[in-house]
DRENVO-557992 format. One record per residue (C-alpha): residue number from 1; residue in one letter; x, y, z. Coordinates in Angstrom, 2 decimals. Each point is the difference from the previous one (the first is absolute). Example, Ala and Ser with C-alpha at 12.3 -4.5 7.8 and 13.67 -1.06 7.14 Angstrom:
+---------+--------+---------+---------+---------+
: lumdren : kolkol :    east :   north :      up :
+---------+--------+---------+---------+---------+
:       1 :      A :   12.30 :   -4.50 :    7.80 :
:       2 :      S :    1.37 :    3.44 :   -0.66 :
+---------+--------+---------+---------+---------+
//
This chain:
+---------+--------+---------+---------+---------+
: lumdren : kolkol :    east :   north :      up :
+---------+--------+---------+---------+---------+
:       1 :      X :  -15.37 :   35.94 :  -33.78 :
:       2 :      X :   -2.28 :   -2.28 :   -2.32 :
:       3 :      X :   -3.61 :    0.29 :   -0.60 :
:       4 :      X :   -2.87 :   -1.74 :   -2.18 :
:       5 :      X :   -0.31 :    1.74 :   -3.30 :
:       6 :      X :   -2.73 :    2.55 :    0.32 :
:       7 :      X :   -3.35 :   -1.35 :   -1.05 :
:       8 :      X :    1.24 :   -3.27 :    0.53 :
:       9 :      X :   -2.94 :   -2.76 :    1.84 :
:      10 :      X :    1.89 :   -3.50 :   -0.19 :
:      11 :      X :   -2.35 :   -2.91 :   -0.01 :
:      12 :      X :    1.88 :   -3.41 :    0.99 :
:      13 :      X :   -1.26 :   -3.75 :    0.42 :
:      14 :      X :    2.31 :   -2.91 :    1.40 :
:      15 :      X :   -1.14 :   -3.39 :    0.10 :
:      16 :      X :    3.33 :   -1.27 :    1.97 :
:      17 :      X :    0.87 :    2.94 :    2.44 :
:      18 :      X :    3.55 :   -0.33 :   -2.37 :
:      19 :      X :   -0.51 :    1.27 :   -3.09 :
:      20 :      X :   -2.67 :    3.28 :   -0.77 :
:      21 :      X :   -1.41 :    1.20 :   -3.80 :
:      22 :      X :   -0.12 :    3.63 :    0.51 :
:      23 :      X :   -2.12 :    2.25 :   -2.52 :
:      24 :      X :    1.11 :    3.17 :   -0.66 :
:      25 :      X :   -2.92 :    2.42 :   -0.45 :
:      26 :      X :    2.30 :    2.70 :   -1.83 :
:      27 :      X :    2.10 :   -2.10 :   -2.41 :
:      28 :      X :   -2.90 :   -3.51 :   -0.25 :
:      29 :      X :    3.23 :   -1.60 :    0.49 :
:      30 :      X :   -0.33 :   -3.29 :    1.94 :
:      31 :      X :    3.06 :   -0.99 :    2.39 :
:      32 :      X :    0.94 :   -3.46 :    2.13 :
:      33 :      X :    1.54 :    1.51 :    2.86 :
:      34 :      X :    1.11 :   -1.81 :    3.12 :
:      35 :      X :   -1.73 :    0.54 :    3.70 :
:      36 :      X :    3.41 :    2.57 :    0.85 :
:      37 :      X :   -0.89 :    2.13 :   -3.10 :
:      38 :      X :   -3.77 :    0.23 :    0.96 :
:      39 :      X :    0.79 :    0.69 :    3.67 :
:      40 :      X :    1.88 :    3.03 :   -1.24 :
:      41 :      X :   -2.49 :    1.57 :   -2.05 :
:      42 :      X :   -2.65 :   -0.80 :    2.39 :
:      43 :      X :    1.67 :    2.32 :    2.28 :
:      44 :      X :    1.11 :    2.40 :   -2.63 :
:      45 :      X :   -4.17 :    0.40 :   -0.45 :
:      46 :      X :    0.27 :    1.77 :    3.54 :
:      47 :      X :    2.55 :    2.10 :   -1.27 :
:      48 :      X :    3.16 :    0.73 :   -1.22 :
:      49 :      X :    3.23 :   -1.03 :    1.83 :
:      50 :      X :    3.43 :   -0.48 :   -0.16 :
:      51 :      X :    1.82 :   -3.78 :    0.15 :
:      52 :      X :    0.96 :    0.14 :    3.72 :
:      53 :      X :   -3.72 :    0.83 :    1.12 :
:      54 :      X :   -1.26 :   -2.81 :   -2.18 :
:      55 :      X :    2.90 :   -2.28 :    1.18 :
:      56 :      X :   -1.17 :    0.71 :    3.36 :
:      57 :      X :   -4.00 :   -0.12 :   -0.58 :
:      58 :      X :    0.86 :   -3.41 :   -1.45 :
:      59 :      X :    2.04 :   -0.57 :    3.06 :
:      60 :      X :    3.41 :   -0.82 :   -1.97 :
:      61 :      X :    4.11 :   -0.14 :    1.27 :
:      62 :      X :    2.03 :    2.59 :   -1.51 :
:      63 :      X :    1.39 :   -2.70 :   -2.30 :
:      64 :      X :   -3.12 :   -0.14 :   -2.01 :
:      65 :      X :    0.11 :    3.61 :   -0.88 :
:      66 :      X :    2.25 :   -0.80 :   -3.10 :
:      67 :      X :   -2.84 :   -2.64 :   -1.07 :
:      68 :      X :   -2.82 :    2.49 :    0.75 :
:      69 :      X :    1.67 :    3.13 :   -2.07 :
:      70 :      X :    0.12 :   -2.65 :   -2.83 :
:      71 :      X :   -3.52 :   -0.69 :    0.43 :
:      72 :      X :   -1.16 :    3.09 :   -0.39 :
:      73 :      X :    2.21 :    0.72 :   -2.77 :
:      74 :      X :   -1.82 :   -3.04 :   -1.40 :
:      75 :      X :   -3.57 :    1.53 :    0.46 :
:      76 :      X :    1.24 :    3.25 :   -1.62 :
:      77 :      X :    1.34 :   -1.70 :   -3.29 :
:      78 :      X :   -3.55 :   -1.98 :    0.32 :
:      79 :      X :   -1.96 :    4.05 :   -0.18 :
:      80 :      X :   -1.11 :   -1.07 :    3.58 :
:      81 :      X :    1.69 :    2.74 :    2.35 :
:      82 :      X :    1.94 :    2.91 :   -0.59 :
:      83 :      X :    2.47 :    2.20 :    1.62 :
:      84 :      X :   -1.90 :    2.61 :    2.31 :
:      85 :      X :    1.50 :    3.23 :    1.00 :
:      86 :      X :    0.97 :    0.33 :    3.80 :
+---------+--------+---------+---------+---------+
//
C-alpha cells in the first residue's frame, strides 16, 4: 500500500499535458514529473493504495506493473509517498 505523505497538498502546473512542475508543500522542493507520475499521486490524494489498484484505476496490463512499482519507488525516493500499513 502507498499513500501521500501526511500533510502533504501538491500543487502542479503543465503547460504541455507531458511534462508537470510539482511543488512540494512539506519539503519546498520543486519536481518535473511526467503526466504517469502525476496521475498516480492524483489518485493517491483519494487515498492510499497498493500498485495493482492503481494499475487498474489507471486502467493498465499486468505487464506494466513492474514499471508502476518503479514509479512509485520513484515518488518515495522524491519524499512524495510512503509505504502505508495494510
Amino acid at each position: 500500500m502507498w499513500r501521500l505523505m501526511p500533510g502533504q497538498r501538491l500543487r502542479s502546473r503543465s503547460w504541455d499535458g507531458e511534462q508537470f512542475v510539482l511543488y512540494n508543500n512539506l519539503s519546498g522542493d520543486t519536481h518535473l514529473l511526467d503526466a504517469a507520475s502525476v496521475e498516480v499521486l492524483d489518485l493517491l490524494q483519494r487515498g492510499a493504495a497498493d500498485a495493482a489498484a492503481l494499475a487498474a484505476a489507471l486502467q493498465l496490463d499486468d505487464g506494466a506493473l513492474p514499471q508502476l512499482e518503479a514509479l512509485l519507488a520513484d515518488l518515495h525516493s522524491l519524499d512524495l509517498v510512503e509505504p502505508a500499513a495494510c
